[in-house]
C-alpha positions in Angstrom: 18.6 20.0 -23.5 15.6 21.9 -24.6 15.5 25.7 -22.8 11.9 25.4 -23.4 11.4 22.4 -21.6 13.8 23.7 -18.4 11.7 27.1 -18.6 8.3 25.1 -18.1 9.4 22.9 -15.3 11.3 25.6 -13.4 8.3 28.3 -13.8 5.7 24.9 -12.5 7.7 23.9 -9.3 7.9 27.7 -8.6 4.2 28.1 -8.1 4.9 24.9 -5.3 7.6 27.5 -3.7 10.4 25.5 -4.8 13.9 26.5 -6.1 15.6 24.2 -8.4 20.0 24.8 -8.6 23.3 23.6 -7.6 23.4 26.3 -4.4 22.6 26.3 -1.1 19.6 28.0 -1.4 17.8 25.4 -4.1 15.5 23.0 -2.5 16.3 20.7 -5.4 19.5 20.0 -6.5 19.6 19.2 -10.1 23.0 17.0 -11.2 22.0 16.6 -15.1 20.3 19.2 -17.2 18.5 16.7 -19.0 16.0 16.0 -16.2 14.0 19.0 -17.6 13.0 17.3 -20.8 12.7 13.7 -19.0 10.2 15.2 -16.8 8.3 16.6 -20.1 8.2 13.3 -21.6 7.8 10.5 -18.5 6.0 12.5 -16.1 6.5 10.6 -12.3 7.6 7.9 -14.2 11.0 10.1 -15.3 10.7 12.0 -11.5 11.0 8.7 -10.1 13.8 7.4 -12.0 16.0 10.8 -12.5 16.1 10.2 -8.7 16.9 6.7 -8.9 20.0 7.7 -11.3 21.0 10.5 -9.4 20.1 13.1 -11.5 18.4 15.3 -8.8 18.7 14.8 -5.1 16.5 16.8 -2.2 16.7 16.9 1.4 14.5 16.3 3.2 13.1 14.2 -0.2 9.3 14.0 1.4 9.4 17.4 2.2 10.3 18.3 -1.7 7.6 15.7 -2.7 5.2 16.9 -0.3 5.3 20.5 -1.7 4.7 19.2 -5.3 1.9 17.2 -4.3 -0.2 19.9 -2.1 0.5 22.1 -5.5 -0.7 19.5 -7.8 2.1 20.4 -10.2 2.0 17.3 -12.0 -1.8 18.7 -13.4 0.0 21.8 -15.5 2.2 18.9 -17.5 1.0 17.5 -20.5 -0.4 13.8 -20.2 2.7 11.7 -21.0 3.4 8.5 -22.8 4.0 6.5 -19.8 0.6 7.3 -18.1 -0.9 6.5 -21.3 0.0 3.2 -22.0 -0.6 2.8 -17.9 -4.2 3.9 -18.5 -4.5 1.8 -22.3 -3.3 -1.6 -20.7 -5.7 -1.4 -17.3 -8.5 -0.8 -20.2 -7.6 -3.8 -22.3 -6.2 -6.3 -20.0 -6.8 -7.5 -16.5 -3.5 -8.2 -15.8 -4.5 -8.3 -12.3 -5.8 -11.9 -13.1 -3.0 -12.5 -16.4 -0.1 -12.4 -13.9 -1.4 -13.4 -10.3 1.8 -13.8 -8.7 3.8 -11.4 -10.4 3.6 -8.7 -7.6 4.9 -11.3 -5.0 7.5 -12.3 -7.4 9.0 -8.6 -7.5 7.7 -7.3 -5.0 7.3 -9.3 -1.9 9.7 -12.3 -2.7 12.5 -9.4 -2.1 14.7 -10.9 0.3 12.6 -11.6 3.8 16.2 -9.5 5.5 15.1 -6.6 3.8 11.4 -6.5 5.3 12.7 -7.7 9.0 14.8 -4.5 8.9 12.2 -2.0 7.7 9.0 -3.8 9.4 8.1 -4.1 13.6 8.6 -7.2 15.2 5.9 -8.8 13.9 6.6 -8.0 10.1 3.3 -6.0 9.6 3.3 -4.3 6.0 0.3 -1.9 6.3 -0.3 1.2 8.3 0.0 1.7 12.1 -2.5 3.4 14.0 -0.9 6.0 16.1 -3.4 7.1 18.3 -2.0 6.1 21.7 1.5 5.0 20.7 5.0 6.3 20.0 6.8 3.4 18.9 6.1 1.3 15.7 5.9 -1.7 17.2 3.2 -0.7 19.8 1.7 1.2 16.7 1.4 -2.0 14.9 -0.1 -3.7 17.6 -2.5 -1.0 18.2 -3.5 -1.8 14.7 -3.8 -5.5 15.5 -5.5 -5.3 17.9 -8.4 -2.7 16.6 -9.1 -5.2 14.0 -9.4 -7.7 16.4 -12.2 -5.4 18.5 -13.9 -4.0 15.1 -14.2 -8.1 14.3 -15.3 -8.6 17.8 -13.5 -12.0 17.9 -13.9 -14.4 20.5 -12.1 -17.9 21.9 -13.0 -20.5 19.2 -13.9 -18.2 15.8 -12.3 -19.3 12.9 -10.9 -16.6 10.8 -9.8 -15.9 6.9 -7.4 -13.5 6.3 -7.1 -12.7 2.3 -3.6 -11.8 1.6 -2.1 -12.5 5.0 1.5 -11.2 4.4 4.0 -12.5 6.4 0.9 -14.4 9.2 1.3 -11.4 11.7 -2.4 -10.8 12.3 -3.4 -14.2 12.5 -0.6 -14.9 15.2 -1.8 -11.9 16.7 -5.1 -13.3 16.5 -4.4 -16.6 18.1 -2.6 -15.2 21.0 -4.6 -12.9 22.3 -8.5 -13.9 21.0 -8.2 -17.6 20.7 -9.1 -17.8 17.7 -8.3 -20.1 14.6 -7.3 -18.7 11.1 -6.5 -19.6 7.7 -3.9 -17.4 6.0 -3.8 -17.2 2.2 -1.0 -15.4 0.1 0.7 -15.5 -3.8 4.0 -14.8 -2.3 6.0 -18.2 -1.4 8.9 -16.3 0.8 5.4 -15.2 3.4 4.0 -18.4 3.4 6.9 -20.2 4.7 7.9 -17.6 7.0 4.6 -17.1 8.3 4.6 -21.5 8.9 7.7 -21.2 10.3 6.7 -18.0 13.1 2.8 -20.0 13.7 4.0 -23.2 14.6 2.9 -24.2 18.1 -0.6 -21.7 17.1 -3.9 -22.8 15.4 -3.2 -21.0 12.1 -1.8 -21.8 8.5 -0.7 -20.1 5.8 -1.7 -21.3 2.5 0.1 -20.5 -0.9 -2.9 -19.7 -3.0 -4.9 -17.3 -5.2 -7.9 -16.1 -3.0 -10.5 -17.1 -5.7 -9.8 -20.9 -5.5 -10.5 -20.5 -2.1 -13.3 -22.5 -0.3 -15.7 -23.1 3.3 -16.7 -21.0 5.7 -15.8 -18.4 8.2 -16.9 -16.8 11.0 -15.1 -13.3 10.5 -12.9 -12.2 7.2 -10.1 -9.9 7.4 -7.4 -7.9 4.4 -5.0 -5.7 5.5 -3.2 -4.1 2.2 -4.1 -6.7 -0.2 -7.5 -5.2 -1.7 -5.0 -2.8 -4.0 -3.3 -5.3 -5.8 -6.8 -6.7 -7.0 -7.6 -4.2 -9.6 -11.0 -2.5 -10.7 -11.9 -5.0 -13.0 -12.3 -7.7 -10.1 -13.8 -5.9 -7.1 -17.2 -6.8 -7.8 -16.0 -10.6 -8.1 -13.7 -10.1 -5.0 -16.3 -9.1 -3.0 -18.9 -11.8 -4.5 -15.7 -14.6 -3.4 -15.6 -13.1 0.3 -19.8 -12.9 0.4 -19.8 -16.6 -0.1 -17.1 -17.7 2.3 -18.6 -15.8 5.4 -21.1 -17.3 7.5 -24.9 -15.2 7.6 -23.7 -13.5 11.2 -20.2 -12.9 10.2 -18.0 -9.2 9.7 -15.7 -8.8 7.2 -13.0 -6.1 7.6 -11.2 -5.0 4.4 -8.1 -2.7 5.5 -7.4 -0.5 2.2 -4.9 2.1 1.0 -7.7 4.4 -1.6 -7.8 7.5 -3.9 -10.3 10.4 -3.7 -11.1 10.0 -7.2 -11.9 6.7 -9.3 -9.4 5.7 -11.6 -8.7 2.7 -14.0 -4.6 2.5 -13.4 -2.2 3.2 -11.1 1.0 5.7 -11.6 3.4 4.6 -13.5 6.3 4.6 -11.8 5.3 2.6 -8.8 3.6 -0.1 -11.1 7.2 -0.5 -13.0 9.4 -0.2 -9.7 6.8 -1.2 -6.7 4.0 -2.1 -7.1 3.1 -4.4 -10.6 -0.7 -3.9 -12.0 -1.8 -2.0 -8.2 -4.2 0.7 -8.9 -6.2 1.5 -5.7 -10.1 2.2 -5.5 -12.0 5.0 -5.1 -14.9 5.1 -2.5 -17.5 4.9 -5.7 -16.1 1.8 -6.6 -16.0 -0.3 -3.4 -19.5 1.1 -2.8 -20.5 0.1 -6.4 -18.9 -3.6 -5.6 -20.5 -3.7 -2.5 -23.8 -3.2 -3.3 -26.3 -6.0 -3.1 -23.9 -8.2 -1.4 -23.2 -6.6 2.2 -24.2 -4.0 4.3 -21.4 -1.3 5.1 -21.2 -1.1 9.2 -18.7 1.3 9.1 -15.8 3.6 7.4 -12.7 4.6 9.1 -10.2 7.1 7.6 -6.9 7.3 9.4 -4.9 7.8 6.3 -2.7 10.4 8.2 -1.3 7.5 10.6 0.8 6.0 7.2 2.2 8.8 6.7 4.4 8.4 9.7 4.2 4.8 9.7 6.0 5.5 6.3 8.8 7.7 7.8 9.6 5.3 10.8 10.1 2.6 8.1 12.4 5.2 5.6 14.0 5.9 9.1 14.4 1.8 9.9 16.2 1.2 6.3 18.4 3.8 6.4 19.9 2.7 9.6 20.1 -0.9 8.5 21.7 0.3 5.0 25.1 -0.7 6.1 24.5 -4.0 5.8 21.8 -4.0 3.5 24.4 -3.1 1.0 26.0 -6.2 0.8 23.0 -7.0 -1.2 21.4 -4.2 -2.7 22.8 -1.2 -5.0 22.8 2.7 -4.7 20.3 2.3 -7.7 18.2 0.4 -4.9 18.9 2.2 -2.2 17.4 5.2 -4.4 14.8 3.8 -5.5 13.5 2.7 -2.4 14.0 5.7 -0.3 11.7 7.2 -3.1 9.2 5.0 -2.8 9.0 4.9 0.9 9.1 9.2 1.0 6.8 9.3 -2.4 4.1 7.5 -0.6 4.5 9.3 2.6 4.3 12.8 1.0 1.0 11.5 -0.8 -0.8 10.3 2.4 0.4 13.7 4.1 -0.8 15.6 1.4 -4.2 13.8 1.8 -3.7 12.5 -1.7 -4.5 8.6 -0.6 -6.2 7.5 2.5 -6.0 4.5 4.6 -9.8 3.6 5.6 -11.0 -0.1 7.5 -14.5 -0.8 6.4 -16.7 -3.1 8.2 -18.9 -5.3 6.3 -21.9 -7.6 7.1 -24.1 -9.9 5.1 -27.3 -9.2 6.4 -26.7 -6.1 8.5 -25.7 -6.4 12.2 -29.2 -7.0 14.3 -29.5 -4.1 16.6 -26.4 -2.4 14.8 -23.0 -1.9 15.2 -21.1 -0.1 17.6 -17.4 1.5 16.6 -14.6 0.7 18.9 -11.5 3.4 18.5 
């Protein structure tokens, strides 16, 4: 192990208030000394996996992630060679159209069990809105049911939704507005749960790639999908949803985004998480946007996922007994990192969580926000 290396990382965590040791006093407990050096040359890519092979643990782990976050550690390390072949491949590829379905594939063909344990009733996969509730299934409703108000749907609509998970908001949808939807995802283990939990409702759920999609709608909605489309493609995304949306419709594009623009996302996520999802900045959906919509309105309740994030951490570690039968420590790890890594980041106001409302033509006498 390089004492160099150790020297740098200890003195750079310090200035977050943190003490690294084996005592009861550290806020980190480091296991193996050779973390030091990993961190030098992965960056959050070697974070995130040293915690994954046990090499460090923290308690609470959001808190510790939180306070290296708020102190923007990571800025004092050098740039690292997993961050730049992250940034070199989002320049020269679009993978996000080269490999489609690979985030389903990894990502949300996991085993359905998994998501049923972590998610509400209604197996929602995007933030909550807290506001007026204090469970996450009447969070996630709350949600639901603002998008149905910002929409302003009525009996009869038909409705898109462009990467409808597991068909939640479109049951939602049906129930309660009377409305008709078509559901489109790349992921073939939320298609045919979603058919299975719609049937007896006026809603499908198509296995498809939202570009081959075709007709017309009366209101478009997508909840957590817009970051898996990648930089290169938001202008053409936008184009595809401009041309299925009838002259007086809304479209409502529910979106995890950064606070500055950026070609990539981190490196660690993309390997573990999240393959080829970068999220946008508010530049680039503006810049996508342009000529092709009017913006109605921006909402930014990015603080709500934070704890949206920590009742699902909370939800998995309960349901770990049995989820081991399936799953590894390695996993359990690696998922407890990603669940309190994203957390800390919305907390930190790193990320945010806005809903923007779009129209074609702009909405004749405006548009009025419902909360």
């Amino acid at each position: 192990m390089s004492l160099a290396a150790k020297r740098f990382v200890l003195d750079q965590i310090a200035r977050a208030g943190i003490v690294a040791g084996a005592g009861p006093d550290a806020d980190v407990t480091v296991h193996d000394e050779r973390l030091y050096a990993r961190l030098l040359r992965d960056g959050t890519l070697g974070l995130g996996e040293g915690y994954m092979d046990g090499w460090w643990d923290a308690e609470p782990l959001d808190s510790l992630l939180f306070k290296l976050i708020s102190a923007r550690v990571q800025d004092a390390f050098p740039r690292d060679l997993p961050l730049i072949a992250s940034t070199l491949k989002a320049r020269l590829l679009n993978m996000q159209r080269l490999r489609v379905r690979e985030v389903a594939e990894r990502h949300y063909d996991l085993d359905n069990s998994l998501y049923a344990a972590m998610l509400d009733k209604r197996m929602i996969y995007s933030c909550a809105y807290w506001a007026q509730a204090d469970t996450l299934d009447a969070a996630q409703e709350a949600k639901l049911d603002l998008i149905c108000r910002k929409l302003g749907l009525e009996p009869g609509m038909r409705v898109l939704d462009i990467g409808s998970g597991w068909g939640g908001f479109l049951q939602f949808a049906a129930e309660r507005y009377g409305i008709s939807g078509l559901g489109v995802t790349v992921s073939q283990e939320q298609a045919d749960y979603a058919n299975a939990h719609g049937q007896g409702l006026p809603v499908e759920t198509r296995l498809m790639d939202y570009m081959a999609l075709e007709g017309q709608f009366d209101r478009i909605v997508s909840i957590g999908m817009f970051e898996h489309v990648g930089y290169k493609n938001y202008r053409a995304y936008f184009s595809k949803a401009r041309s299925l949306l009838k002259p007086d419709g809304l479209f409502l594009l529910h979106t995890i985004g950064g606070n500055i623009s950026t070609t990539h996302g981190d490196p660690w996520a993309e390997k573990y998480i999240f393959p080829n999802g970068m999220l946008p900045s508010i530049a680039q959906i503006g810049q996508a946007v342009e000529g092709l919509f009017v913006m109605e309105d921006w909402h930014n309740f990015g603080a709500d996922y934070d704890k949206t994030l920590m009742a699902w951490r909370a939800r998995f570690d309960a349901a770990w007994p049995e989820l081991a039968q399936r799953y590894d420590e390695r996993f359990r790890r690696m998922w407890r990192y990603y669940l309190s890594v994203f957390a800390a980041l919305f907390r930190a106001r790193q990320i945010n969580l806005w809903q923007i409302v779009l129209s074609p033509e702009g909405v004749s006498g405006g548009y009025r926000r419902v909360s």
